[in-house]
N, C-alpha and C positions, 0 to 999 in steps of 0.2 A: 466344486468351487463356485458354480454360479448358483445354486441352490441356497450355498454358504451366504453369497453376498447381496442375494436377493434378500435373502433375510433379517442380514443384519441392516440392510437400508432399508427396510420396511419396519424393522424396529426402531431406527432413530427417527423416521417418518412417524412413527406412533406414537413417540416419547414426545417430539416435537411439537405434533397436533394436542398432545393431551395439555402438555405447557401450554399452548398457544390457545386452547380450552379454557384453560383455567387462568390464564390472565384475562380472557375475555369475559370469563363470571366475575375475576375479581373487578373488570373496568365497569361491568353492569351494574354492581353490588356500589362501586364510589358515585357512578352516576348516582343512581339511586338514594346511599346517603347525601348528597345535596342536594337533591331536588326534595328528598323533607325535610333537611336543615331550612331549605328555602322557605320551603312552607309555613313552618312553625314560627321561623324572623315575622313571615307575613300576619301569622296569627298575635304575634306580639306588638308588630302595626297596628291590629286593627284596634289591637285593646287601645291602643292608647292613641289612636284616633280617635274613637267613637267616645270616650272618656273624655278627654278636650274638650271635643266638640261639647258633649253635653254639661260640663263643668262652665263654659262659655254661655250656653242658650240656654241652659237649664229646660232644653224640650226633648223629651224621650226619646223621640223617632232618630234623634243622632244616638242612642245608644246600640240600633240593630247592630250594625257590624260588630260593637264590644259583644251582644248576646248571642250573636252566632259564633265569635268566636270561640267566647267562653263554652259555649255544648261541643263544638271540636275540637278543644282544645285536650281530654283526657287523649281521644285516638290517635290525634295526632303527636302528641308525645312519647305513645308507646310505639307506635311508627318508626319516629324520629330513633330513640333511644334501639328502637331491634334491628335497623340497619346500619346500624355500627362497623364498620370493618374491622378492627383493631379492640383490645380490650383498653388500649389507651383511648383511641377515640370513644369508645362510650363511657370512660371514665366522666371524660371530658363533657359527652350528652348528656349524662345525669347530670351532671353539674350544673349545664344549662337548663336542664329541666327543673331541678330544684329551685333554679331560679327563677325560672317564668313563673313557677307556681308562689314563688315569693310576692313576683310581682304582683298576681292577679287576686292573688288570697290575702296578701296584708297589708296590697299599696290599693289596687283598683278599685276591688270590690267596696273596701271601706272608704275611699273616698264617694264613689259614688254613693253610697248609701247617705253618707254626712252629705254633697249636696242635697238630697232629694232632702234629707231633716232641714235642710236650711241653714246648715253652721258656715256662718262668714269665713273661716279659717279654713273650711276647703277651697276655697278661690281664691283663699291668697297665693302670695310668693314662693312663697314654701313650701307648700305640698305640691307646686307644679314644680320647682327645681329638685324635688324629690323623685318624682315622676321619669322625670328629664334624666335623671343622675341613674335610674336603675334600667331606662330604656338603652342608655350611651353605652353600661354595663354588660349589657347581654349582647348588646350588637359587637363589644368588643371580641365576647366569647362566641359571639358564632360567627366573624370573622376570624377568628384561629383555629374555629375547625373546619372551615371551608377553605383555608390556607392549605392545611395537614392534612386532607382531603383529595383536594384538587393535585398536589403535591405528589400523595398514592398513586393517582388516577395518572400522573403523564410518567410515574416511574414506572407503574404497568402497562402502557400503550408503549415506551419502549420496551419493556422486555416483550410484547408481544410481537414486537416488530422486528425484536432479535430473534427470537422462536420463528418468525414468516422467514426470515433470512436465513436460518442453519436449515429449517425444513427446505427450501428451495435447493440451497447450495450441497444438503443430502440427497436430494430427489437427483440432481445432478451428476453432482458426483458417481452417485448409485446405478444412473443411468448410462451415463460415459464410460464405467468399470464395466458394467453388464454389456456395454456394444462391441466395447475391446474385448471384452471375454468371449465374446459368442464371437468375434471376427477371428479372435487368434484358436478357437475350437474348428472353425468350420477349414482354416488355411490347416491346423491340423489332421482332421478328418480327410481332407482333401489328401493332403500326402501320405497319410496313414491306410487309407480305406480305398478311397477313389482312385487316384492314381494308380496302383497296386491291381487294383478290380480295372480298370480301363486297358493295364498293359497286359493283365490275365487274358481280358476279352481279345483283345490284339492278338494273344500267342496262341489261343486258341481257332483265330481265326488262320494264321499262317499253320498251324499244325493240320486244319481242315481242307486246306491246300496240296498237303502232301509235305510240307515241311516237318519232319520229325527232329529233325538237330533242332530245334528253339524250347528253349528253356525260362523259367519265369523264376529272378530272382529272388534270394530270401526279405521275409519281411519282418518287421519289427511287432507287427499284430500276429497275436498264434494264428487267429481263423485264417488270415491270408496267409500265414506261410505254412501253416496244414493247408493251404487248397494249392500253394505253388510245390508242397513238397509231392501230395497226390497228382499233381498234372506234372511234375518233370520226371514220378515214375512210371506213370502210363505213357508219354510220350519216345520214355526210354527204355520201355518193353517195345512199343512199336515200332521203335527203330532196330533196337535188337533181333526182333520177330522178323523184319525185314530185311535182315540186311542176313542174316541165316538162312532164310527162305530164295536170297539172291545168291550167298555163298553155293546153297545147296542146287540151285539152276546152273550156275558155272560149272558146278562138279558135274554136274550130267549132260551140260555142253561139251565140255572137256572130254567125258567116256564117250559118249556119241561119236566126237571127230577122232578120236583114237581108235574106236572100234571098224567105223569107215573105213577107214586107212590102213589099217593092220587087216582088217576083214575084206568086206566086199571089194576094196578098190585093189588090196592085194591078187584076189581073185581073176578080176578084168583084165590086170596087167597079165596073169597068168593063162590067162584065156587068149587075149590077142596075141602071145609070145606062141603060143601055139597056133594061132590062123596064120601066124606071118612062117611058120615052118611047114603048116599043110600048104601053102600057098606056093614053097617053094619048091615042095615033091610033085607038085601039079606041073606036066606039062604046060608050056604056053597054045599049043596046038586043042585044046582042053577048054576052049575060051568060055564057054558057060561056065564050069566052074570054076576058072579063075576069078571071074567077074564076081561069081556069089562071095568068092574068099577076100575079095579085094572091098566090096561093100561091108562084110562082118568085120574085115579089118579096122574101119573105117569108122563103123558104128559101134565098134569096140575102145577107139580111142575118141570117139567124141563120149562115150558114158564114163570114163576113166576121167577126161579133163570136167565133163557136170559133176560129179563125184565128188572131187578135187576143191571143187570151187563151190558146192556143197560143206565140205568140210571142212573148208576154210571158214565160211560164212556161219557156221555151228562156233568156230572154234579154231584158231588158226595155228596148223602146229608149229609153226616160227617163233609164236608166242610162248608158248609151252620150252621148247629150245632155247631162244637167245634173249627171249623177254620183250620187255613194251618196247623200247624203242629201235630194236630190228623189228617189230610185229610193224610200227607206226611208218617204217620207213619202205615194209614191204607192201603195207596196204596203198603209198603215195605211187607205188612201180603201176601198181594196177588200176590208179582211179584214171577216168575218161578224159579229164584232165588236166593241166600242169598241177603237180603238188610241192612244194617246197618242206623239206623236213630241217628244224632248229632246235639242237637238244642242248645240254648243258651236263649230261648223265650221260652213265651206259651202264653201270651196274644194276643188278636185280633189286627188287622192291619185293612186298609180299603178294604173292600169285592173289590175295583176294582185289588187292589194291588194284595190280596190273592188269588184271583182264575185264574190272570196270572201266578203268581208266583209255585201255584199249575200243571197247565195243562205244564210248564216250566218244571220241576221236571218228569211229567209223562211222558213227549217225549221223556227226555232225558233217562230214563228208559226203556223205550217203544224200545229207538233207540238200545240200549245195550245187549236187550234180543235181539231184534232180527238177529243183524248184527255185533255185537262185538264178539259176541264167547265167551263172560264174564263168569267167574266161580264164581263174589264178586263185588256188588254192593255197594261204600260209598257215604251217603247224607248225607250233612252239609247244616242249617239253623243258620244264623247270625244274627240280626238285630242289627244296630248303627243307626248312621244316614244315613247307605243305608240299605236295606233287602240285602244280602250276599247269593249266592245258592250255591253250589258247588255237581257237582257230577261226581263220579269218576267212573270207572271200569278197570278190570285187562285185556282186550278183548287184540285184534290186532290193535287197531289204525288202523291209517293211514287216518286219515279223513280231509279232507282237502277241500279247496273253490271251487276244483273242482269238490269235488269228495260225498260233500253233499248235501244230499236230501232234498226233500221239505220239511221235519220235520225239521230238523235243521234250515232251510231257515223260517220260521213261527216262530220259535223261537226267532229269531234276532230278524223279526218284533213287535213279543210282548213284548220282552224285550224295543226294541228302541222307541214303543209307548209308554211308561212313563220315556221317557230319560236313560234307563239305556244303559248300555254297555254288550254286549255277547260276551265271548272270547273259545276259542277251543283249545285244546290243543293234540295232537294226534299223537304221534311220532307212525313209523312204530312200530309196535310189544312191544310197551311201553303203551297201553290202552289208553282211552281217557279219558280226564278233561275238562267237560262243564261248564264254570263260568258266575255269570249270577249278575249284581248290579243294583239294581233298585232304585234310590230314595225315599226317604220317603215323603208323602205329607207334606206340613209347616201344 
């Protein structure tokens, strides 16, 4: 389109210019016939000046200007007659041509000669009122074509000044269409291309963050939305990848703390059920080895409760039994201190959901005892159509994107591996609020 109308205002700009060309030849061309029109009136003065005069003094030297005229007088009427504009007007130049030469061929010349012979009849009345009658003649005619002339000449000065006025008001025009067109291309291009490329770059950068849930909407240009369709399936293999790879760690938390439990810890307990029955076939008079049975007892139930609390910290069988919010309310029994549990549920969720959503809840616990300074733990459990976490404490804040640690950091990724959103909130000396939304599976 601008290519289009560059061209066509460059074509009326050229139509324009060539009109405004060619009235400018034809105003040089009317100048020109009147300034030989001019010339030739003058060469018919001089005739009949110099003639006068000498018809008056009967002394030569007044006939120069007649004899100069007369030797100019063929070029310049072939002059006069080629710069004709019009086939009218040189109708009309001939016409005065044939007159001039009427006059100089069969009024001039023969009167001067009959002076120079001496005949009284050329200085009478009548061959000057004769004189008179064909000079008044010609000047009639060649004010009628310096009329029709002159006439030409200001009817093509205005068109040439209409021609400067449509070139201007094209070049304008041409110019005003071309700046809107290139303004409403580039506001196009901008929403089209840029925009599009700017919020790509953007998702690209939260995607390099570890956000994998962000997505880059479809576009209206194939290129951009072949490169938004390319980056929302890479970003949604590496969420997939992740969150498989997380599915697949829970499953081997999960056999870990069952294997514990069922395994080794069963063992211990079966080991100290038997110190506390040699202990009691042992005399008390026996006091060395009671004491040794009463230390393995001892160091049998503190490897049973690390064990325990081991396998909880793998993996917590509560969790696996009664689900997140017995898991969330047995974790507040055992943190250091107060915790407050607020649920709104109690039914089961999907084990992949509940035991992110779980070890979620424990970090952010975990982070509070250790490094908030907290005197009051609050956890809030939601479920709508997202699982809703919230958890609060009274501590010191100030936690911040630079200034959090690897737990917080695991946490985003567990959250962002099943598309949720993890938000932080942590003003200095205001405590922190860890928020955490997780989608629910369809």
């Amino acid at each position: 389109m601008l290519a289009l109308l560059i061209g066509v205002t460059f074509a009326v700009l050229l139509w324009e210019i060539a009109d405004a060309n060619s009235a400018t030849s034809a105003r040089r061309a009317s100048r020109t016939a009147l300034v030989e029109a001019g010339s030739l009136e003058q060469l018919v003065l001089d005739f009949e000046t110099g003639q006068r005069g000498f018809v008056i003094t009967k002394r030569e030297e007044f006939l120069q200007p007649w004899q100069a005229a007369r030797k100019e007088l063929p070029a310049q009427a072939r002059r006069f007659t080629g710069t004709a504009t019009s086939p009218e007007q040189r109708r009309i130049a001939e016409q005065i041509v044939r007159g001039v030469d009427s006059f100089v061929y069969d009024y001039s010349v023969p009167l001067v000669e009959a002076v120079r012979q001496g005949d009284p009849a050329a200085s009478g009345l009548a061959a000057t009122a004769e004189g008179k009658r064909r000079v008044d003649a010609l000047r009639a005619r060649f004010d009628q074509y310096t009329a029709d002339e002159r006439g030409k000449l200001a009817a093509r000065e205005d068109i040439a000044g209409a021609n400067a006025r449509r070139a201007v008001i094209a070049a304008g025009v041409g110019l005003a269409a071309s700046t809107a067109l290139v303004a409403a291309f580039t506001v196009l291009q901008h929403r089209a291309v840029v925009r599009p490329v700017r919020k790509a770059a953007a998702a690209a950068g939260r995607l390099a963050t570890g956000d994998l849930g962000v997505r880059i909407a479809p576009s209206k240009v194939a290129e951009i939305d072949a490169l938004g369709a390319s980056f929302n399936s890479m970003a949604g293999s590496l969420q997939d990848s992740r969150r498989r790879i997380m599915e697949s760690v829970e499953e081997v938390h999960r056999r870990t703390a069952r294997d514990l439990h069922d395994g080794a810890q069963q063992r211990l307990v079966n080991l100290m059920i038997g110190l506390r029955l040699a202990r009691e076939l042992v005399p008390d008079t026996e006091s060395s080895a009671t004491e040794l049975l009463d230390q393995s007892i001892a160091d049998a139930k503190t490897a049973i409760d690390e064990l325990r609390e081991l396998a909880s910290g793998i993996y917590p069988l509560v969790l696996t039994v009664k689900g997140l919010v017995a898991a969330v309310q047995d974790l507040a029994t055992r943190c250091a201190i107060p915790a407050v549990v607020e649920s709104n549920f109690d039914q089961r969720i999907p084990a992949a959901v509940e035991s992110n959503a779980y070890f979620v809840v424990a970090e952010a616990v975990t982070n509070a005892v250790k490094h908030a300074q907290a005197s009051r733990i609050d956890i809030s459990l939601e479920l709508e159509e997202v699982l809703r976490i919230r958890v609060v404490d009274d501590g010191v804040g100030g936690v911040g994107a630079a200034t959090a640690g690897s737990g917080l950091t695991g946490l985003a990724d567990r959250v962002a591996a099943f598309d949720g959103v993890l938000t932080i909130e942590s003003p200095p000396g205001g405590g922190t609020t860890i928020l955490a939304r997780i989608p629910m599976p369809a």
